[in-house]
C-alpha positions, 0 to 999 in steps of 0.5 A: 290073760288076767293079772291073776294067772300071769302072777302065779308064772312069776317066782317069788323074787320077781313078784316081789320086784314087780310088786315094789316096781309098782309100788314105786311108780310115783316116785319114778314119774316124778323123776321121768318129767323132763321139766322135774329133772330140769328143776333137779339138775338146777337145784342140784347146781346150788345145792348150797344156797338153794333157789328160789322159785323166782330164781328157778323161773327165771331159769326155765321157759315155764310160768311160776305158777307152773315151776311151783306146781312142779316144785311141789310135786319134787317135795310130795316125793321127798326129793326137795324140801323147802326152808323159810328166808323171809318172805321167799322160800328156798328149795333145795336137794334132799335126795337120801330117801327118795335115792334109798328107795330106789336103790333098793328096788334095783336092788330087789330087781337085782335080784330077782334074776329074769325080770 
């Protein structure tokens, strides 16, 4: 069955739901590896100072190059953000948008009554 004829079965709502599913799915990735979450939980434990990728290294059982490499995917989503302490950067928490876009997909999926 091509995506076209399963589409024309949905109602509105539910091809609204699936088109914002789909349009999320980044974001949900992001969230859905265990080494993200991991450096989530962490920060989310020093959400007033932040960590530094030495301190997060410190912490996990991965390479720098590797935490770095997943700390930066967390601020392409917009779910850390950085900030400058002299020569070592600080990451933390910043939830709001990434926490809103997610609510409102549940929401819309809510919605949609039979997805």
């Amino acid at each position: 069955m091509s995506e076209d004829s399963s589409n024309t079965e949905l109602t509105p709502a539910q091809q609204q739901a699936l088109t914002e599913f789909i349009d999320n799915l980044d974001l949900l990735n992001t969230l859905a590896d265990p080494n993200r979450q991991r450096l989530i939980i962490l920060l989310g434990a020093h959400v007033q100072g932040g960590l530094t990728v030495t301190e997060l290294t410190a912490q996990m059982n991965l390479s720098q190059p590797t935490v770095s490499h997943h700390l930066k995917i967390l601020r392409q989503a917009g779910l850390v953000a950085i900030t400058q302490e002299g020569l070592h950067h600080r990451y933390y928490l910043t939830f709001d948008n990434a926490l809103s876009q997610v609510e409102h997909l549940l929401t819309t999926i809510r919605n949609s009554n039979q997805l």
